[in-house]
N, C-alpha and C positions, 0 to 999 in steps of 0.2 A: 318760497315760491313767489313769483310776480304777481304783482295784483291782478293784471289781466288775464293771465293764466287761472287763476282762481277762477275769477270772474268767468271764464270760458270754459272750464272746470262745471261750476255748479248752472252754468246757462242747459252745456252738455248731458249733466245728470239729472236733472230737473227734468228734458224732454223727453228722454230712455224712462222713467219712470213715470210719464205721463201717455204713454205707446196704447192706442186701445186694438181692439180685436186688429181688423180692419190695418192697420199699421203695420202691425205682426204677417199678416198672410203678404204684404206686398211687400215688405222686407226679405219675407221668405222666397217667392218668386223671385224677386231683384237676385236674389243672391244663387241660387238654380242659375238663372241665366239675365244677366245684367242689362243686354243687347233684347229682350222681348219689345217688343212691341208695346205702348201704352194701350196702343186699341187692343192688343190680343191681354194686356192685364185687366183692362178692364173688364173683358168676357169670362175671365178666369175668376175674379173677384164679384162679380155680378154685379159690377158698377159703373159709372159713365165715365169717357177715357178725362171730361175734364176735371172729374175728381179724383183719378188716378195721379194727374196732373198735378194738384193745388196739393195732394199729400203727398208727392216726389219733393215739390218746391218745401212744403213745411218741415218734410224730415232735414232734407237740405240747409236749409237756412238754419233751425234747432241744432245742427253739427251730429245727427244723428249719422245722417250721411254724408259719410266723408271723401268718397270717392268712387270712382269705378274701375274693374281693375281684370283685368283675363285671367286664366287659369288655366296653366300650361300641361298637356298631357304629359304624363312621368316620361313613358319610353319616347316623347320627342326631345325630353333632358337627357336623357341613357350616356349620353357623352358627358355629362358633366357631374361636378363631386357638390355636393351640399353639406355644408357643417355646420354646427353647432359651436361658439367658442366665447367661455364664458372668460371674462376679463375682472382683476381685480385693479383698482386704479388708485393714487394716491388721495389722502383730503384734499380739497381743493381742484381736482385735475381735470373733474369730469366736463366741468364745460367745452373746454381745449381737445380733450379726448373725443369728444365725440363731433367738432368740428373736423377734427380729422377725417373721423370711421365717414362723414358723410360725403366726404370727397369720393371716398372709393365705390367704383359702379358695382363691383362684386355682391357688394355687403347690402341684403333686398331689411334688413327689420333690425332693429337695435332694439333692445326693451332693459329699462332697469327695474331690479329683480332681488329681493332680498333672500338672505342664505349665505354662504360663500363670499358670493361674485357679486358686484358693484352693476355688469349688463351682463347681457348675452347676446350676442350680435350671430346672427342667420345668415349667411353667405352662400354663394355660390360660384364655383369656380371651374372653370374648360377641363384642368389635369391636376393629377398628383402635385406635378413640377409648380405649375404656377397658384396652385393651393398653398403650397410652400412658401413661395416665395409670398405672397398676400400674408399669411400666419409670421413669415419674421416682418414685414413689415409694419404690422399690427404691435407685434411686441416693441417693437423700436420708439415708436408713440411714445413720447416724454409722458410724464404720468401712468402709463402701465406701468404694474409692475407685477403683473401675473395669467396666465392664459391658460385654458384648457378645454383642445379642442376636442369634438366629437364627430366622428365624420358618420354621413349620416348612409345607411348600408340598403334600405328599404322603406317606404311607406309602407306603416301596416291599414291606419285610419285616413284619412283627409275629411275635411267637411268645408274644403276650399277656406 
């Protein structure tokens, strides 16, 4: 691992484990709905909006918060296929490989993952047809040399 990745590594874990009450409820609300209001958080949290403020900016800067992001109702997806496809890659490949995976707009979260599979890349795609074709082009990736997809039939859970 790079020094700096360490380094942003334990900057990261240090301030998730530094989280007090107060942290937690406004993460919680953030994550219910990211678009609230700071005035309507701080009514919610019984606090002033410019402390709602200085602890948005501290999770922020701490890398606790990393972004902000919508959350799509399923049946406005109903058109589209979501899969699961776990890739096995050669020593050495992974860097290249996932230069690749991140060119493609389909592919919404990579994660490497031990077990099997080297990641698991989460995608999403319009049809069957162009599922397909995304899944051989994934394979064709110099440094794959193994895939297996899951396609995904239902949400049972979500917690966004």
């Amino acid at each position: 691992m790079q020094p700096s990745k360490r380094k942003n590594l334990a900057r990261n874990s240090g301030a998730a484990a530094s989280l007090d009450k107060l942290d937690r409820e406004l993460l919680a609300l953030l994550q219910a709905n990211a678009r609230e209001s700071v005035t309507t958080l701080g009514k919610k949290l019984d606090v002033a909006r410019t402390t709602v403020l200085a602890r948005m900016a501290r999770l922020e800067k701490g890398g606790v918060i990393t972004g902000y992001s919508v959350r799509l109702d399923q049946t406005a997806l109903e058109r589209s296929l979501q899969a699961y496809v776990g890739l096995s890659v050669q020593p050495k490949a992974g860097r290249d490989v996932l230069k690749r995976l991140a060119k493609m707009p389909e592919i919404k979260l990579v994660c490497s993952v031990s077990g099997e599979f080297d990641y698991v890349v989460w995608l999403r795609s319009e049809s069957p047809h162009v599922l397909d074709g995304l899944l051989d082009e994934i394979g064709d990736i110099e440094g794959v040399t193994k895939t297996h997809t899951s396609v995904v039939l239902a949400e049972r859970i979500s917690r966004g």
